[in-house]
C-alpha positions as CSV (number, residue, x, y, z in Angstrom):
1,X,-48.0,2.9,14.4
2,X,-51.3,3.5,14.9
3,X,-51.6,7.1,14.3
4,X,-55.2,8.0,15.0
5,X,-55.2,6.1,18.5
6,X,-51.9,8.8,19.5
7,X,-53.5,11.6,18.4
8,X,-50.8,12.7,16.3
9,X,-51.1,16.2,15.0
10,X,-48.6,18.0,12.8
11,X,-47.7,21.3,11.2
12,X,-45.1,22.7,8.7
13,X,-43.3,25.7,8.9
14,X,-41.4,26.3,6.0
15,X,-38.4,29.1,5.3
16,X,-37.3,29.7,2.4
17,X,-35.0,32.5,0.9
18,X,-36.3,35.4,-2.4
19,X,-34.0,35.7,-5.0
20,X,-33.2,39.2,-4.4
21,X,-31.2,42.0,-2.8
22,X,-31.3,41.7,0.6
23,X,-34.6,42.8,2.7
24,X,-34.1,46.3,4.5
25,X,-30.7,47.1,2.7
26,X,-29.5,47.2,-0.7
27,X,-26.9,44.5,-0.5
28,X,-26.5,41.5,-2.2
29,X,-27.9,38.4,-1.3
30,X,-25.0,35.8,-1.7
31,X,-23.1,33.7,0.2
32,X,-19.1,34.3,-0.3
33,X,-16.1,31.7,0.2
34,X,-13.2,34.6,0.5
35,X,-11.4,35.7,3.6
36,X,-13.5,38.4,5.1
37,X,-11.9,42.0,5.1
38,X,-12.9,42.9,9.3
39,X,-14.6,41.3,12.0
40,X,-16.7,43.2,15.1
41,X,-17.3,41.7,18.2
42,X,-20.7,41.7,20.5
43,X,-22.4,40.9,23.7
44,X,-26.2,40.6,23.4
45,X,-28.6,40.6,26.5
46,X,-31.8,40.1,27.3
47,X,-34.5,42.6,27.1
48,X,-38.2,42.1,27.5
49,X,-41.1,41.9,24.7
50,X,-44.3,43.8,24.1
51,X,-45.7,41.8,27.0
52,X,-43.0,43.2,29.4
53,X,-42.0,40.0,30.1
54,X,-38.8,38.2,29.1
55,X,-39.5,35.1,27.2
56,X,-37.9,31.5,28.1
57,X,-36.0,31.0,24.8
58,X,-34.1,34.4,25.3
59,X,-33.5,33.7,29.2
60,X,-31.9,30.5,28.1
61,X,-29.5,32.3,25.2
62,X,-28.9,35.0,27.7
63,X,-27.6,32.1,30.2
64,X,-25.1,30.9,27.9
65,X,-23.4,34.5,27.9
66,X,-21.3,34.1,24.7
67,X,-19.4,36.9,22.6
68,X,-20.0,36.8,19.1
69,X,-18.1,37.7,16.3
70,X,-19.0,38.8,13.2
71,X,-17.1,38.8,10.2
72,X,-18.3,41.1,6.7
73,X,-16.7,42.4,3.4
74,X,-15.8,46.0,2.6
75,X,-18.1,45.9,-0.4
76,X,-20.7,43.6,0.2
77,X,-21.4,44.7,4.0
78,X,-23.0,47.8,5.0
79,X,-24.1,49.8,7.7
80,X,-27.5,48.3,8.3
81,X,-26.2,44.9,8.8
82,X,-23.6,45.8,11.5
83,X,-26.9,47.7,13.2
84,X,-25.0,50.9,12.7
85,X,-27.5,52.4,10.5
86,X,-31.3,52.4,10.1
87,X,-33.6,49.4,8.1
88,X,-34.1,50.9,4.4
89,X,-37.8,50.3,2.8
90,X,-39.0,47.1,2.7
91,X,-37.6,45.2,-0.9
92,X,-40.5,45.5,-3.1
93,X,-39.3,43.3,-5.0
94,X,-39.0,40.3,-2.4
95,X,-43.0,41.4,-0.8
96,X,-44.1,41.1,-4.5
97,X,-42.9,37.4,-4.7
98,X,-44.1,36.7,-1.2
99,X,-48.0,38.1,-2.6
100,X,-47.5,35.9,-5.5
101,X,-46.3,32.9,-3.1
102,X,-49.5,34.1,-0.8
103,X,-51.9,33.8,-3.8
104,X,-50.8,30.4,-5.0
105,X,-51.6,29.3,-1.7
106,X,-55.3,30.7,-1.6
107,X,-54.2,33.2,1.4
108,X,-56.3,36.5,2.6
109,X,-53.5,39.4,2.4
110,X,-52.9,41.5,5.3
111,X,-54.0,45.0,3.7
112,X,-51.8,47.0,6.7
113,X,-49.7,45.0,8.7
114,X,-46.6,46.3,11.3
115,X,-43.0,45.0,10.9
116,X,-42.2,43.5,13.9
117,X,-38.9,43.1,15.9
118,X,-38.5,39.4,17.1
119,X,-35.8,39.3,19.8
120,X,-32.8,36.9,18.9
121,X,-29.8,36.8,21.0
122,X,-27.9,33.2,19.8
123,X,-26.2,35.2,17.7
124,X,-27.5,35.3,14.5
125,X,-28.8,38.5,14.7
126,X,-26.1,41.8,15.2
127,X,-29.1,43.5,16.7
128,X,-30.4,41.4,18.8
129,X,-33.7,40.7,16.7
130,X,-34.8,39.7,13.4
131,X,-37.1,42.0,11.7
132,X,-40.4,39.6,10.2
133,X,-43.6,40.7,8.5
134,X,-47.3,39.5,8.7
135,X,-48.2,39.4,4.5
136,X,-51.6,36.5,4.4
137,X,-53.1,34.7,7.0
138,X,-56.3,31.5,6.3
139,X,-55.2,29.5,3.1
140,X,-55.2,26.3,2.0
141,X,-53.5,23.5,-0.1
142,X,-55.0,21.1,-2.4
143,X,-53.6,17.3,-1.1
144,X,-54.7,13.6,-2.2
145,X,-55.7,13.5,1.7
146,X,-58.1,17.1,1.2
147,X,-56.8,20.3,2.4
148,X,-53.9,21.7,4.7
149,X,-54.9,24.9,5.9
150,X,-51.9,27.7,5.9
151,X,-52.0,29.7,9.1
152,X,-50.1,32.3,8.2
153,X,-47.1,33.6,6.1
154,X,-44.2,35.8,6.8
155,X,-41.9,37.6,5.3
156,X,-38.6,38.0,7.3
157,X,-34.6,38.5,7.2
158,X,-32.6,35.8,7.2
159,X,-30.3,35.0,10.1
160,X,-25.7,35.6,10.2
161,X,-24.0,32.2,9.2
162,X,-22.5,30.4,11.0
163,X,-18.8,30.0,10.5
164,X,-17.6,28.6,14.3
165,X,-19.0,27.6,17.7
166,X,-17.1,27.8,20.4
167,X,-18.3,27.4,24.2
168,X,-17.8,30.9,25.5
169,X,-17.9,32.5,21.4
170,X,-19.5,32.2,18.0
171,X,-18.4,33.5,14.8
172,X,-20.9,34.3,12.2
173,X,-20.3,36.3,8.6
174,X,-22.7,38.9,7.5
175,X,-23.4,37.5,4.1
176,X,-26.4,35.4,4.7
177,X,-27.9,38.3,7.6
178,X,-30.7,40.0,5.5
179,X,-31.7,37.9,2.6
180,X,-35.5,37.7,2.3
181,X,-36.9,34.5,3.5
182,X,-40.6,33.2,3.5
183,X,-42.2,31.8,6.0
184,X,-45.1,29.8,5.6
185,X,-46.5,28.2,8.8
186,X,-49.8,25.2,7.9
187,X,-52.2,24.8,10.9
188,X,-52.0,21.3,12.6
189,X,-53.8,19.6,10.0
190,X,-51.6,16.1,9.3
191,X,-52.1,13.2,10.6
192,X,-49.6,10.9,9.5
193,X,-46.5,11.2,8.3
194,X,-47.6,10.6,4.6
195,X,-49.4,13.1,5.0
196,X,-46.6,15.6,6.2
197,X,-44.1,14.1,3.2
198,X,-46.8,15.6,0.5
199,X,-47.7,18.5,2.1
200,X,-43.9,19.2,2.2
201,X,-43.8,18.4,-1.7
202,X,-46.6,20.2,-2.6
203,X,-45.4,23.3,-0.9
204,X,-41.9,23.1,-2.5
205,X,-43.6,23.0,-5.7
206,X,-45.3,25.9,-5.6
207,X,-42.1,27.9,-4.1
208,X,-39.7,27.2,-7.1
209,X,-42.5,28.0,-9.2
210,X,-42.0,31.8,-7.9
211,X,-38.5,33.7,-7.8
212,X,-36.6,31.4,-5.0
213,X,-33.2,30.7,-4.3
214,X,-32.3,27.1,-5.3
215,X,-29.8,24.7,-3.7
216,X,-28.9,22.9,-0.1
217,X,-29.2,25.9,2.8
218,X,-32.0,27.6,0.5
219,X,-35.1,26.3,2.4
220,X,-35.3,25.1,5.5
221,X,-38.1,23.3,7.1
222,X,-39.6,22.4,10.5
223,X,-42.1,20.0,11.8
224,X,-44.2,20.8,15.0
225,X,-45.5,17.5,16.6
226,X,-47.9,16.7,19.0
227,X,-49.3,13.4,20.6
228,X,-52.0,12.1,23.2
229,X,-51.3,14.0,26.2
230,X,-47.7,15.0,25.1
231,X,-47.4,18.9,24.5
232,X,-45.6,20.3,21.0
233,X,-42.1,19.8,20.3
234,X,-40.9,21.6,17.4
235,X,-38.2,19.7,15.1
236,X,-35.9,22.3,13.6
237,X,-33.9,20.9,10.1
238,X,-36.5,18.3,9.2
239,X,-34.9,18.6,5.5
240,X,-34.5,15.3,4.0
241,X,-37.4,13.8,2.2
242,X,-36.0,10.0,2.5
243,X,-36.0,10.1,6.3
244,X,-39.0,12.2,7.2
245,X,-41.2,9.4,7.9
246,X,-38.2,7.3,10.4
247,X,-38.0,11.2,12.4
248,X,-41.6,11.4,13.0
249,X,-42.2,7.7,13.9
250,X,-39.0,8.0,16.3
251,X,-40.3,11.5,17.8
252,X,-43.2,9.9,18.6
253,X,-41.6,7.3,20.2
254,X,-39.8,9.7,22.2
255,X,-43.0,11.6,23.2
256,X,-44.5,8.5,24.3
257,X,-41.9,7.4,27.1
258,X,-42.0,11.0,28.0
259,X,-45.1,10.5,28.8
260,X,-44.7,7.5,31.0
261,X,-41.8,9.1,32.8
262,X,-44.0,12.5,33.3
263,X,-41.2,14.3,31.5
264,X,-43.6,15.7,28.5
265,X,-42.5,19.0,28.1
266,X,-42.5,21.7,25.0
267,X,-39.3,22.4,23.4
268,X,-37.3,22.8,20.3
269,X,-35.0,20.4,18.9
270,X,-32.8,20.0,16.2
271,X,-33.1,16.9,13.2
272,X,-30.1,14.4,13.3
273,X,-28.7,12.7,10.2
274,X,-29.7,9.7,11.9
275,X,-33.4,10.5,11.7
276,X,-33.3,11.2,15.7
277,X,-33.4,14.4,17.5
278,X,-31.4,16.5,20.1
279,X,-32.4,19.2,22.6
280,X,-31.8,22.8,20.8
281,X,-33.6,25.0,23.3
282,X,-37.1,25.8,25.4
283,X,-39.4,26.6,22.7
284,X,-40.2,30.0,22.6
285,X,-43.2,32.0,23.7
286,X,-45.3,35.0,22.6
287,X,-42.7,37.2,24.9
288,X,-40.3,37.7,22.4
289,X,-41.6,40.3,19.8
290,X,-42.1,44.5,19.8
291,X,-43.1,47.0,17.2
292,X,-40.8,47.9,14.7
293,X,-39.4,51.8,15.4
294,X,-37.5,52.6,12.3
295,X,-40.3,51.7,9.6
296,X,-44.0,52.9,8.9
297,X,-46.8,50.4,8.7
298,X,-46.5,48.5,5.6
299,X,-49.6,48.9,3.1
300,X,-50.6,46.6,0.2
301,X,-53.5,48.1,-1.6
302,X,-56.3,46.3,-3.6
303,X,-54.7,47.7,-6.9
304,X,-51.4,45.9,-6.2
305,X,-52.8,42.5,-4.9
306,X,-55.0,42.8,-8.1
307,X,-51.9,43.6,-10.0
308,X,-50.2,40.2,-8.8
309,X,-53.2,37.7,-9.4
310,X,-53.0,38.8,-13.2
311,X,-48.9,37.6,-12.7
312,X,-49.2,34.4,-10.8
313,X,-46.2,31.8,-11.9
314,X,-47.4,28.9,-13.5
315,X,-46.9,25.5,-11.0
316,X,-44.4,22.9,-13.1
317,X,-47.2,20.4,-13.1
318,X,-49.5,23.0,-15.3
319,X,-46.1,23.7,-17.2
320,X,-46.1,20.0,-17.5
321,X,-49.3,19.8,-19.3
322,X,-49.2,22.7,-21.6
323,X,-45.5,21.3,-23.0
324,X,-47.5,18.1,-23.8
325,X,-50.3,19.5,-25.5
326,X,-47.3,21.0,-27.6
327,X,-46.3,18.0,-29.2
328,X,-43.4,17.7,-26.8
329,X,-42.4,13.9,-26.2
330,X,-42.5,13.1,-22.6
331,X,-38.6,13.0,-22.3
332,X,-38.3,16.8,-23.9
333,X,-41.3,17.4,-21.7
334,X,-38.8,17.0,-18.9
335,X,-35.7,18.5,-20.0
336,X,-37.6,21.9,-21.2
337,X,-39.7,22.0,-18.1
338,X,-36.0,22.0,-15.7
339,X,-36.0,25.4,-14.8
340,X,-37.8,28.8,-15.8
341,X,-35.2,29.9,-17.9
342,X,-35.5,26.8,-20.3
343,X,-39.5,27.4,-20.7
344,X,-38.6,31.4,-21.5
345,X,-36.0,30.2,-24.2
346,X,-38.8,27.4,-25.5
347,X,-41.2,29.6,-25.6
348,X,-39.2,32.5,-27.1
349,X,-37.9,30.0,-30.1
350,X,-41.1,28.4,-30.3
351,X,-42.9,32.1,-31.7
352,X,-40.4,32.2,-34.4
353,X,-40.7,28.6,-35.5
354,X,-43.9,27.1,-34.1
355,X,-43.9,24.2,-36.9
356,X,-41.8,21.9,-34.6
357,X,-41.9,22.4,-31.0
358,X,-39.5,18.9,-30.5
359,X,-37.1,20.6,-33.1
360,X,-37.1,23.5,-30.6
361,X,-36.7,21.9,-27.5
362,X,-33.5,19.6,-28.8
363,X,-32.0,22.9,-29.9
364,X,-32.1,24.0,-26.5
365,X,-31.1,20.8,-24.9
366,X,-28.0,20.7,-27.5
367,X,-27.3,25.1,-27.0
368,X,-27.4,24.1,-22.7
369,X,-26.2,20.9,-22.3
370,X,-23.2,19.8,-25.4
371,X,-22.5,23.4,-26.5
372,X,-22.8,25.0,-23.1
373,X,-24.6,27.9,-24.6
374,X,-21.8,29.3,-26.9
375,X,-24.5,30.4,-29.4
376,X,-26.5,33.8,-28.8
377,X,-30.2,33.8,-28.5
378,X,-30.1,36.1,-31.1
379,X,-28.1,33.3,-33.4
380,X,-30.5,30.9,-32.7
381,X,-33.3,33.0,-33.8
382,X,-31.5,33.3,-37.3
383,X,-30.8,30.0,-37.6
384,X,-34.8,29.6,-37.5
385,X,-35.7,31.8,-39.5
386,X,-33.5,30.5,-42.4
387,X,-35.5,27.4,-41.3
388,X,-38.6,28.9,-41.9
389,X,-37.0,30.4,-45.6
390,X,-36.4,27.4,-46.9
391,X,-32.2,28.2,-46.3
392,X,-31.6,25.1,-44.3
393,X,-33.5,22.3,-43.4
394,X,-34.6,20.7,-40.1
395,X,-31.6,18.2,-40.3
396,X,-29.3,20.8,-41.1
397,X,-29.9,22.6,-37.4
398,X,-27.5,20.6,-35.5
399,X,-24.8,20.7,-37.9
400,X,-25.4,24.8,-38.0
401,X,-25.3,25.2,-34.4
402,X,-22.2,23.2,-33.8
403,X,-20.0,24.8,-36.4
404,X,-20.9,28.3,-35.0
405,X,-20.0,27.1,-31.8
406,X,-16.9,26.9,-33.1
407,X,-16.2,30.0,-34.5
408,X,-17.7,30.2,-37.6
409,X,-19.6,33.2,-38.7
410,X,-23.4,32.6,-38.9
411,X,-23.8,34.1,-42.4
412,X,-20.9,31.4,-43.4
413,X,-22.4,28.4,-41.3
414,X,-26.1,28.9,-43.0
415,X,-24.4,28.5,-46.2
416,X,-24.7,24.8,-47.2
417,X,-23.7,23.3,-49.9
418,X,-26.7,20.6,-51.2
419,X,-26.3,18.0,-53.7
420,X,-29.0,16.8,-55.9
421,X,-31.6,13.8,-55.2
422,X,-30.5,11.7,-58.1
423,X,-26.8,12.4,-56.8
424,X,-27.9,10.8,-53.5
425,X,-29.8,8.1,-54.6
426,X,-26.8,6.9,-56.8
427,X,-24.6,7.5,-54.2
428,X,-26.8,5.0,-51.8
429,X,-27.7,2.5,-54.3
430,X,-23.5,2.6,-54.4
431,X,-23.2,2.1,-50.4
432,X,-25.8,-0.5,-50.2
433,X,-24.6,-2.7,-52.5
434,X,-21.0,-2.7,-51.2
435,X,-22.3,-3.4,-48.0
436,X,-25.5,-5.8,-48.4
437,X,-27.9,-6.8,-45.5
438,X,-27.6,-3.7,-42.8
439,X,-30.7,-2.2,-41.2
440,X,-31.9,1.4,-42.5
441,X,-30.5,3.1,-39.5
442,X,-27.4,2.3,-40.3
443,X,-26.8,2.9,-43.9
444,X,-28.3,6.6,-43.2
445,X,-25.3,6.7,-41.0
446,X,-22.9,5.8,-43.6
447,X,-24.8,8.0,-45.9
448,X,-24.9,11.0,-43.6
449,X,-20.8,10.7,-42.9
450,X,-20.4,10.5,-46.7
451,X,-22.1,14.0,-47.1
452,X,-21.1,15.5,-44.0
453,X,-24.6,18.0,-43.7
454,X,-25.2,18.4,-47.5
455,X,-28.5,16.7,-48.0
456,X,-31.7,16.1,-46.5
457,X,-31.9,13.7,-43.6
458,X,-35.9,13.2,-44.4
459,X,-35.3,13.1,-47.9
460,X,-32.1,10.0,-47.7
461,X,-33.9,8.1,-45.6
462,X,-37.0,8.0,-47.7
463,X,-34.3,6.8,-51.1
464,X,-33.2,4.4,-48.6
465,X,-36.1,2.5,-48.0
466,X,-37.5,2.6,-51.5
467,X,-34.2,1.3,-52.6
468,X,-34.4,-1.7,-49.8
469,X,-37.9,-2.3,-50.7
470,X,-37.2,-3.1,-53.9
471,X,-34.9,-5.8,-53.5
């Protein structure tokens, strides 16, 4: 297609939910599989916004007139999600990681900003709205194409689940209601769908690199579209890297006969597995939102947005590069740099033994992946510093580790037995000769199965090539 002849202009908005207690209440914020203890039931109507008038998105809900029922938990379920009981403060925590997010993203902070009601009657809501947040406003991201400009971000509750749709009913449960989401929204600034594919990427990036929920239903994203003489269609659950480009290119399609038909109208629609799109609702207007009631104006100072540049996460890319410049090979590069707990446990181990940073990074690999962390921190500490004394050596580690893991007492497992160098080398010269013509590799095998952890990898292998070199 040729882009720039259609005019195509496109925008991001991207949700995605704070690993935290939930927003206004003290709940928790996850999602639960058991039966739930009690269910309410609601109608919601339409009211109008802060512009007295009703908007088109709520008229068409309203239309529908469904009863809603939602389900909750006797411990996890309070008051403030059923709307039975006034929003508590905003979670500091959750604005803290939406200041960092704001920063990343080169963002001018909102010093006083007003929570906002934003009225929601499919359901989703008990109350009928979802509170949301102005935090930053004018940023930008860094792309191979120049910048994307970031309009605004938002910090908001997420929405009921839902559990079942019926045509005159919808079900939702209450754990998913409240849980802090972000909402970053890029001005129209792409204008391909390359271009929409990195920005996308890029943004992800710097999200996992702050506090963020991981997994499917964690973020969700939306596209906003527009082409020549075709007015903007939102694209709700535009998720799926591998078919991003096929939903533009067919939206645009869609757009275009629209046009011919004189049918071009604004809506909101929802992505389809098969990288189509289908009519979710009339897309919504400025009618819809009202102040707050139950909160005070929410006040970042200059102390605290000072407080959070000095804190910014690191991006993985940066992590990326500092690992290298560590002496990590490019494979332990990869496994360290999988989540932010791995770096913390790197970086812890590496103070106590900074001699060997890919000796420290396999220990890690081995504690998380094969031993499935049946070792303490606290163990593998020890087992460095008798490392670092000259107790053990570097080939001994693995051995250490593993016999701990299976019950052995530390003090016991540290205790190895070695056997002298001219014990070894007659031992190999022994090994060698009843097996002539093998490779290196694999008579430090045979030698390492013969003394099962009681000799110096480093030092055998170094008695078994002067020994094969002589011959």
């Amino acid at each position: 297609m040729d882009y720039a002849k259609l005019k195509l202009k496109a925008g991001l908005e991207i949700h995605q939910q704070l690993d935290t207690n939930k927003l206004f209440c003290n709940c928790p914020s996850f999602l639960r599989k058991d039966p739930p203890d009690f269910e309410i039931k609601r109608k919601l109507h339409r009211v109008a916004g802060e512009t007295g008038e009703i908007d088109v998105a709520v008229e068409h809900e309203a239309s529908l007139d469904k009863e809603f029922i939602y389900q909750g938990y006797n411990d996890t379920t309070c008051l403030v999600e059923l709307d039975e009981s006034p929003p508590l403060e905003i979670n500091h925590e959750a604005l803290e990681i939406t200041l960092q997010i704001a920063e990343l993203l080169n963002c001018e902070i909102y010093q006083t900003s007003q929570i906002m009601r934003k009225i929601v009657i499919d359901g989703s809501n008990t109350s009928g709205f979802q509170r949301t947040v102005l935090i930053a406003h004018d940023g930008f991201l860094e792309t191979s194409f120049g910048k994307i400009g970031i309009e605004t971000i938002a910090l908001e509750e997420d929405a009921a689940r839902i559990i079942e749709k019926e045509e005159s009913s919808a079900t939702y449960r209450l754990d998913r209601l409240g849980i802090p989401l972000i909402e970053i929204v890029t001005k129209p600034d792409m204008k391909t769908p390359e271009q929409i594919k990195e920005t996308a990427l890029k943004i992800g990036e710097i999200l996992r690199a702050a506090k963020v929920k991981r997994g499917i239903g964690t973020i969700r994203q939306d596209v906003n579209i527009s082409t020549s003489k075709h007015p903007r269609v939102e694209i709700k659950g535009f998720q799926e890297p591998r078919i991003m480009i096929q939903t533009i290119d067919k939206e645009i399609e869609r757009q275009q006969e629209n046009v011919k038909n004189n049918k071009a109208e604004s809506q909101v629609r929802n992505s389809q597995p098969d990288s189509s799109t289908k009519f979710l609702r009339p897309m919504p207007g400025g009618s819809r939102m009202y102040p707050e009631t139950d909160l005070p104006l929410l006040k970042i100072s200059r102390e605290q947005i000072n407080k959070i540049k000095k804190s910014l996460p690191k991006l993985k890319t940066e992590i990326k590069e500092e690992l290298k410049r560590k002496g990590l090979t490019e494979e332990l590069v990869n496994l360290v740099n999988s989540s932010p707990d791995t770096i913390d446990e790197f970086n812890t181990l590496l103070k106590v033994y900074p001699k060997d940073s890919n000796l420290i990074a396999k220990m890690i690999t081995l504690w998380q992946k094969s031993l499935a962390k049946k070792l303490t921190e606290a163990e593998l500490e020890k087992i460095l510093e008798a490392l670092k004394q000259n107790q053990i050596q570097s080939g001994d580690v693995k051995s250490v580790m593993e016999s701990i893991s299976k019950g052995t007492p530390i003090d016991e497992a540290l205790k190895i037995e070695k056997v002298s160098t001219d014990e070894v080398e007659e031992e190999i010269r022994k090994i060698i000769k009843s097996k002539p013509g093998l490779r290196a590799n694999a008579y430090m095998g045979l030698v390492m199965a013969k003394f099962k952890g009681k000799l110096d990898a480093k030092k055998a292998m170094e008695i078994i090539n002067k020994i094969l070199g002589e011959k």
